[in-house]
N, C-alpha and C positions, 0 to 999 in steps of 0.2 A: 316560262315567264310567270309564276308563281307568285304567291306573295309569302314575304318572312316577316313577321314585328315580333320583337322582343322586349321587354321591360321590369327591368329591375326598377321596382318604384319605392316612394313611401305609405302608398293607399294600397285598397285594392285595382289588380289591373285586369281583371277582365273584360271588363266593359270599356275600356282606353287598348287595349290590345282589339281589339274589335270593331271598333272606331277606327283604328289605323289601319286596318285591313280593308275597310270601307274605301282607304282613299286607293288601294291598288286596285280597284275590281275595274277599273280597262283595260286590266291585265286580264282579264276573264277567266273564269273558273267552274268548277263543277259542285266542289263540296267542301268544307271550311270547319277546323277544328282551334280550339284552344285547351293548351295545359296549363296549369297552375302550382303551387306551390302551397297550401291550406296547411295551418299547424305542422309545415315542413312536409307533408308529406304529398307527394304528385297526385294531382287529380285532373281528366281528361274529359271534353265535352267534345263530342263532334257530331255536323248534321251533313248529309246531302244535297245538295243545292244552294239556294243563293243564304246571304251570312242573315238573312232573315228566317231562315230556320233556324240559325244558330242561336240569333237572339231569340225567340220564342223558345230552347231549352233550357236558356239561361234563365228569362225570366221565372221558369217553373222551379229552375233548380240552382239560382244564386251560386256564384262560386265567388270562395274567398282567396287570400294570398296577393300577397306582393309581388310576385315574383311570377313572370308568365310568359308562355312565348305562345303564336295562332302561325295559322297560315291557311290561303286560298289556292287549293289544288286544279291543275287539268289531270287528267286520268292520264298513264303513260300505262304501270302495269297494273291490271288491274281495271275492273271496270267502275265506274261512279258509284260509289256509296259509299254506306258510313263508315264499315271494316274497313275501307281502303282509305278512310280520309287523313289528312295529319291532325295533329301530332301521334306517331307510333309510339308506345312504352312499354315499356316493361314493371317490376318491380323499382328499379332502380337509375332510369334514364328515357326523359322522352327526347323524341327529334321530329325535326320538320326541316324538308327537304326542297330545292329545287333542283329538276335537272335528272341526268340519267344515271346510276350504277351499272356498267355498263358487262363488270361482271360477277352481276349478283347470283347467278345460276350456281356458278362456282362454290361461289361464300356459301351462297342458302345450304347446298349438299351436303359442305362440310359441318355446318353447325346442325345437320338432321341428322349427321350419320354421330354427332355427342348428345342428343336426345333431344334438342332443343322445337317445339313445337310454332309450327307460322298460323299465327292467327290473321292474317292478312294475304294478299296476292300481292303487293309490292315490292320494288326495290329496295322504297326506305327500310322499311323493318330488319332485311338485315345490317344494319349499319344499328340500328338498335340494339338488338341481339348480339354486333360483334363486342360494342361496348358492354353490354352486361356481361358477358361472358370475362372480360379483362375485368372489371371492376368487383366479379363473385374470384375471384381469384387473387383477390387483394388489392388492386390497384387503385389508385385513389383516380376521381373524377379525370380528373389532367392529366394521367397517364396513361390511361385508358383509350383515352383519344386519341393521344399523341401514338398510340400503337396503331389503331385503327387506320388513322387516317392515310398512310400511307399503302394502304392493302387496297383500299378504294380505285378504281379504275374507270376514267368518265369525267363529265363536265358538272360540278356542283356546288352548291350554298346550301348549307346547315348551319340549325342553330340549335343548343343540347342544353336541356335542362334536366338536373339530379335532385332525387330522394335528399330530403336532409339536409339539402346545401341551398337555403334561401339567399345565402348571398356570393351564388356561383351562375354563371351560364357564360359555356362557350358555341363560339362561332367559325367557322372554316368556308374559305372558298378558294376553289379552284374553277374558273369557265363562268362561275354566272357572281352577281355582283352583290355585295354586300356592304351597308352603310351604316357608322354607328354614334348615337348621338349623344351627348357629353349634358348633364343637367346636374343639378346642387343636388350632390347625396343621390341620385339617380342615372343610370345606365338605361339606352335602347340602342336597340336594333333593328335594320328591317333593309327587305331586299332594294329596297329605293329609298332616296331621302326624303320624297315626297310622304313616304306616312309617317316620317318623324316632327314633320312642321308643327302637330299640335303641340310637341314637348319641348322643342330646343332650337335653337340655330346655330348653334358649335357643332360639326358634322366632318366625322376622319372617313376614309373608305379605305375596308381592306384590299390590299392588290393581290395579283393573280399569286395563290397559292399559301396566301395567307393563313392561319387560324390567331385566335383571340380569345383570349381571357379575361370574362368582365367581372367584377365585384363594382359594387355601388362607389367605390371608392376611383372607379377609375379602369382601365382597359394595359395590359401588356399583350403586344401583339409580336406573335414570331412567323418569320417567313418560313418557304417549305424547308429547308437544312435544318430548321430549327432557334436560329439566332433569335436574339430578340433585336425587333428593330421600332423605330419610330415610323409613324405617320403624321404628315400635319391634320391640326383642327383647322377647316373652316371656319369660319363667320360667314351665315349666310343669311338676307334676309327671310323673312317667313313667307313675303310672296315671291320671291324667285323659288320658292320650292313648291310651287305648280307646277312648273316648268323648269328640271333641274337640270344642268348640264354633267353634276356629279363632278368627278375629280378630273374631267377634259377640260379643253381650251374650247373646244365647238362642238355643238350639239353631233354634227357630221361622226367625228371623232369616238363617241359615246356612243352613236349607232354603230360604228365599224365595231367595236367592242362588245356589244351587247349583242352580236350575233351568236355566238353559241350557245346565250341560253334563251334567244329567241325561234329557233332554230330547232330545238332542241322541243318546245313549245308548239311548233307547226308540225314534227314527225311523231309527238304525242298525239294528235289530235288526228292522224289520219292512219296509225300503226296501232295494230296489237301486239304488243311487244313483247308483253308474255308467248303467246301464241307464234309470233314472226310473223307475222300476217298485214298485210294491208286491210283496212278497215273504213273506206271510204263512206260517208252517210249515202240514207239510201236516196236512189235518182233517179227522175220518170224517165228514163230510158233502160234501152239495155245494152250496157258495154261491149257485148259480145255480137250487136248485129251493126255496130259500127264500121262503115266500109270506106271513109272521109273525114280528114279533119282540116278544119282551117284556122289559123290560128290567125289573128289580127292581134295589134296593139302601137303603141308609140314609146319612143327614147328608150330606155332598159328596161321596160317591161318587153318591149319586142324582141332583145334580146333574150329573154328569159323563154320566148315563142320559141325562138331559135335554137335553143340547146334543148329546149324539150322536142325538138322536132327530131332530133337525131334519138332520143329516147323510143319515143313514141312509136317511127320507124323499123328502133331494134327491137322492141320488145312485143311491139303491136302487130308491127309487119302492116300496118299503116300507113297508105300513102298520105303526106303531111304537105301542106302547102300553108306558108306562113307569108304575112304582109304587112307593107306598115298601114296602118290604119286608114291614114290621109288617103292614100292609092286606093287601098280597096274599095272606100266608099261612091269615089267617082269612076272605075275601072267595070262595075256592072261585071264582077266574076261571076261568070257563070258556075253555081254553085250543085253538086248532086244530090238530089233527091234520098232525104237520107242521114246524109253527113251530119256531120257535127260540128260547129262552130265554136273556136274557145278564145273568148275574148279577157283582156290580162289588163289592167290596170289598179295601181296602188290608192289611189284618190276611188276610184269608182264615178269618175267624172267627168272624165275628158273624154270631150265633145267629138273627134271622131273615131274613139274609138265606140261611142255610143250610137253613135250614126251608122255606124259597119255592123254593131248588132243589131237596129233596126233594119238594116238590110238583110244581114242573114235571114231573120224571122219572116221576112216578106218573102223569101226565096224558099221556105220552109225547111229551114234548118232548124234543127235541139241546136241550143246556146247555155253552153257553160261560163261560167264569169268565175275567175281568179282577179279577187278582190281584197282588198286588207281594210275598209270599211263598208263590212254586211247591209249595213242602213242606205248604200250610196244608190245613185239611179240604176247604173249599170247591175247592180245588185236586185232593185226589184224587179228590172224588166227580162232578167235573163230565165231561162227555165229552171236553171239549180245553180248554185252558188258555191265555189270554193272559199272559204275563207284563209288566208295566209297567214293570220294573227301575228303578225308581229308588232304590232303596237303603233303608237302614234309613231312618226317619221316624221322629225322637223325638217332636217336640213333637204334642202331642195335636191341635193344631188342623191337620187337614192342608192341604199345600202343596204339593210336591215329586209328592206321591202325586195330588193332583189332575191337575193340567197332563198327568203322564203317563199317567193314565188317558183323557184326553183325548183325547193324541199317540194311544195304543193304536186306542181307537175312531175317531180320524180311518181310520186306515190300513184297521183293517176297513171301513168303510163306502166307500172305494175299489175294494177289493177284492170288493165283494160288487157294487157298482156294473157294475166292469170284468165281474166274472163273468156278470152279467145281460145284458151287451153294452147298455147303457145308459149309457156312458164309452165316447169315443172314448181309441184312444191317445193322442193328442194330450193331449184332457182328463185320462190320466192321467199325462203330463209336466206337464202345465202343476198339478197338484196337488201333484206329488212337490217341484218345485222352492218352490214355496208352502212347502211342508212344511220343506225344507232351509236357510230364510232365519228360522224361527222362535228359533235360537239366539242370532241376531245380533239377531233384534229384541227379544228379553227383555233380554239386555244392553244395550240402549238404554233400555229402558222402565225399570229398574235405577237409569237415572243419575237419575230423577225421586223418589228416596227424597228429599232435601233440601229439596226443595218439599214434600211430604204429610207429613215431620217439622212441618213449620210451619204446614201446615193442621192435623194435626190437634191442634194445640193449642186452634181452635176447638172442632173437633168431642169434644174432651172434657169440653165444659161444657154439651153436650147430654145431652136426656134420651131422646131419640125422633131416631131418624136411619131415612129412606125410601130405599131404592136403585129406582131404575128402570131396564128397556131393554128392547127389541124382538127379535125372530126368537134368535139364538143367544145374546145377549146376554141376552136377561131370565132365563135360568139362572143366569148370571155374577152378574144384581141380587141373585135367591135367597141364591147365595153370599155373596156381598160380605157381604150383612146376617147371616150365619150366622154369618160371621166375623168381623162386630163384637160380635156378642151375646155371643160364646164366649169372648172373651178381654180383652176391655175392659167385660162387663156393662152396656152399653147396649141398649135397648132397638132393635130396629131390625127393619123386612119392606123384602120385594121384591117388587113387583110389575111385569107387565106395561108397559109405556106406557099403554097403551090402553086399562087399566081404571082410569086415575086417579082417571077422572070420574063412576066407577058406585061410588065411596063413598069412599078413602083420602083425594080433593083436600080431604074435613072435618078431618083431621088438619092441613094447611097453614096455619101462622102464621110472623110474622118467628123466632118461635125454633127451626125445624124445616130441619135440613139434608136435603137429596135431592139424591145423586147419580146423578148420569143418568151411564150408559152408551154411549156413542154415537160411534161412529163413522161419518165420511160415507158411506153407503150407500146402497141404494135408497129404505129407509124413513126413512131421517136426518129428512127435513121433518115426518112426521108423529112424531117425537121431539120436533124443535122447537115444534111446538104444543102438547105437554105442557110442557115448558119455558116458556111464556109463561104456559100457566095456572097456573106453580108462582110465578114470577115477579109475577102481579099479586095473589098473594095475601100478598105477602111472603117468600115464602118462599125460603131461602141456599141457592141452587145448589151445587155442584162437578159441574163436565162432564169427563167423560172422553173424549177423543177425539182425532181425528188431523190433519195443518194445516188441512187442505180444512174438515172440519168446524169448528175453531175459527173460520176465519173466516169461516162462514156465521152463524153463530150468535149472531145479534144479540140476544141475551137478556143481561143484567147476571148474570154468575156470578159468586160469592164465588171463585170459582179454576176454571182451566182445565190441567187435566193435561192435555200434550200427546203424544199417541205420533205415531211414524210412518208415516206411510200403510203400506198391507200388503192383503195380497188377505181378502177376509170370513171366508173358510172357517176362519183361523187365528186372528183374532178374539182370541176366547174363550181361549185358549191366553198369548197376549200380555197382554190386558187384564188375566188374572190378577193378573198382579205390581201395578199400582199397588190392585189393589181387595185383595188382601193386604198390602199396605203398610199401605196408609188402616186397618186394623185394626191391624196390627203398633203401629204410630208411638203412636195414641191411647192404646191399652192399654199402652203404655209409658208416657205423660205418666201418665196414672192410677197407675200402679204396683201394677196388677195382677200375678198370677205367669201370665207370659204362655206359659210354656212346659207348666206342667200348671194348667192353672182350673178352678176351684171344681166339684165335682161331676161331673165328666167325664171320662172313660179313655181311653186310647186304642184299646182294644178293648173292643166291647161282645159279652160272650159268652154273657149271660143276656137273656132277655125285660123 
């Protein structure tokens, strides 16, 4: 969750590129660069830390040009500094990056083994180097790219500024979001429209898998085959771009979207990615004499308790006892001398979940807190602090703040794994890379919105909707139904697979949708025999699952959302998106208010 601005201007734009990068930093960052374009020829400033180093190199060393693009980095590969900051160049092309290359190992090899020297630890650099290398070979700017960009593997936003060409720069994205704004005689860019407000309020956004071609003159944008297509201009005002919704209908909407490069964002900050390594900050305990954990929390944070329980368990070998906050607090658990407490909320506010960590700490538990605002109470009072970063979270229903509470607790539960020496290194490469393909497959799972628009036109003529699924999935069913109740006011639970048959399979008639969750796994078959028993009582499937599994699955479904195969452990993380859709889509056919519904806050700070 980076920041991109770009500016084709008539002044100089350094200092307006810089300024706009100002307005992304609650996107939070490490270290922040600007290129230029001086008497046509690129010149690159970058500092470490906050963009007030930035501006004190400027001030010493002024840079001219019209023509500039910045960005505020988190470290993925590569660790915080200036070699590693953006924008990367070369002689003949800089770039500024969000997101992951996911396989750059590859590229880097091939471009070392034609003599090409990395002055950097990064990703981006080779996506630099792949373009100079097209462009010392003749190719003009635009085609250079248009080679490139399909070699590219992974969730990303670039923006590319050339040697020579002050009234060139292009843009690409695939997985993370790019916005661009339309001014008299000037062109910008930036990963949100919030840093274009000082320049414009005409505002197009490329869609997934876009790239773009801006001159001052104006923008041709062609989809990934290559066509050239249209996008609408906005008209927006200049204060609704504090608060943008971008090119959705509800803020809700924009969160479901903005997970791959939020995501993406949270496995930066807790992964060595060069290295394959977990990289947790350091905590006054120690992982390895952990013999207890309890996890508390409320609504989808507790589910995110829940799926990390079954982690924690496999990789820790940790007995896990998880609860909802309210219970725990008056319940007086008796807690073990020792243990560790890991309390999960998105607000960092609600009140019993604050209550259950003052209790922990009286029972003398370590209290970890999984947080997505570090400032919040639950944040100062605990002993050490995860932070989720995924950004502000309007819409009440959460999304964004799920998935990366998720990402959070995957990593610790590696970490506590490896610490145990119950993880080979190996197993924790082979998890880190799992981890690093989660961008790219949300971005897939994404393009399945146009199908679940269309299902759930059934599913809004429902009164009673069931979600099912097994091992780290039956969390996901909880969800899923959570987040139909909450925002399209249908009735709906989640249960187990396994307990269909010890009383819900009475609910099952032809007018009763259940979605199963399921992906081909070890338990897949015994999924599908809850399937059959859903099937011969009538009752309208929707299967959620991956090819292997579709076509095992000899059961009649009302629809088969397909994702792509993927290792189990990240699951739950992927699957999110179409089971927040299937609520998004429905509660839009209803015309519910999907972004605040009926009775519900977004922070609960009373009992």
């Amino acid at each position: 969750m980076c920041g991109i601005v770009g500016i084709l201007g008539k002044s100089a734009v350094a200092e307006k590129v810089v300024e706009s990068l100002r307005r992304l930093e609650y996107r939070g960052y490490d270290s922040a660069g600007v290129a230029t374009l001086e008497h046509g020829r690129l010149e690159v400033c970058r500092a470490e830390g906050k963009l007030k180093n930035l501006e004190h190199k400027l001030d010493k060393h002024p840079m001219g040009g019209h023509s500039g693009i910045g960005h505020t980095r988190w470290a993925t590969h590569g660790k915080p500094s200036e070699r590693n900051a953006h924008p990367h160049a070369t002689k003949r092309v800089a770039v500024v990056h969000n997101g992951i290359i996911e396989n750059f190992r590859e590229l880097k090899t091939e471009l070392e083994a034609e003599g090409v020297v990395f002055r950097s630890d990064t990703d981006t650099e080779v996506v630099a180097q792949l373009v100079d290398r097209q462009m010392l070979a003749g190719k003009s700017p635009v085609a250079a790219v248009a080679e490139v960009l399909p070699r590219l593997k992974g969730a990303f936003a670039l923006a590319f500024l050339f040697d020579r060409e002050a009234d060139l720069m292009i843009a690409a994205r695939r997985g993370s979001p790019l916005a661009i704004g339309y001014g008299d005689g000037e062109m910008f860019l930036g990963s949100d429209a919030i840093a274009l407000g000082p320049f414009t309020d005409r505002i197009s956004y490329l869609e997934e898998g876009d790239w773009a071609v801006l001159t001052r003159e104006g923008v041709e944008v062609r989809d990934e085959s290559g066509r050239i297509v249209e996008r609408p201009i906005q008209k927006v005002p200049a204060g609704a771009l504090l608060v943008d919704k971008g090119n959705h209908r509800h803020f809700m909407a924009k969160e479901i979207y903005e997970q791959p490069e939020v995501i993406a964002h949270t496995f930066s900050h807790y992964l060595d990615l060069s290295a394959e390594t977990v990289a947790l900050p350091d905590l006054p305990f120690d992982l390895a004499e952990i013999q207890h954990i309890s996890i508390t929390a409320c609504g989808t944070a507790l589910y995110a308790g829940a799926v990390a329980e079954y982690w924690l368990e496999r990789f820790a070998r940790v007995p896990v006892s998880t609860d909802i906050a309210s219970e725990f607090r008056y319940r007086e658990t008796p807690l073990t001398p020792g243990g560790l407490t890991i309390v999960i909320s998105q607000s960092g506010e609600t009140a019993d979940t604050l209550a259950s960590l003052r209790y922990a700490k009286e029972c003398g538990q370590k209290v970890l807190a999984v947080v997505n605002v570090p400032t919040s109470t639950i944040a100062r009072e605990a002993d050490a602090v995860l932070p989720i970063l995924a950004g502000p979270e309007i819409g009440v229903a959460s999304t964004k703040a799920f998935t990366c509470q998720l990402a959070t607790l995957a990593c610790l539960s590696v970490a506590i794994g490896r610490a145990k020496g119950l993880l080979s290194q190996e197993d924790e490469h082979r998890l880190v890379r799992a981890f690093m393909e989660v961008p790219r497959l949300m971005t897939e799972a994404l393009k399945l919105s146009p199908e679940i628009e269309v299902l759930s036109r059934t599913l809004a003529k429902a009164r009673d909707v069931l979600y099912l699924g097994r091992g780290t999935n039956f969390p996901l069913a909880l969800e899923g139904a959570l987040k139909l109740k909450e925002i399209s006011y249908i009735h709906a639970e989640g249960y187990a697979g396994g307990e269909l048959k010890h009383g819900p399979i009475a609910l099952i008639d032809e007018t009763m949708p259940v979605v199963v969750i399921a992906p081909h796994d070890r338990i897949f078959d015994k999924t599908v025999s809850n399937m059959e028993e859903v099937a011969a009582r009538g009752g309208k499937i929707i299967l959620v699952t991956d090819p292997k599994g579709a076509a095992q699955a000899h059961v009649d479904a009302v629809q088969k959302l397909i994702l792509p195969e993927m290792p189990a452990t990240v699951c739950p993380m992927v699957y999110s998106i179409p089971v927040q859709l299937i609520a998004y889509h429905t509660a839009v056919i209803m015309g519910t208010d999907v972004d605040q519904p009926r009775n519900l806050a977004k922070s609960v700070t009373v009992e």
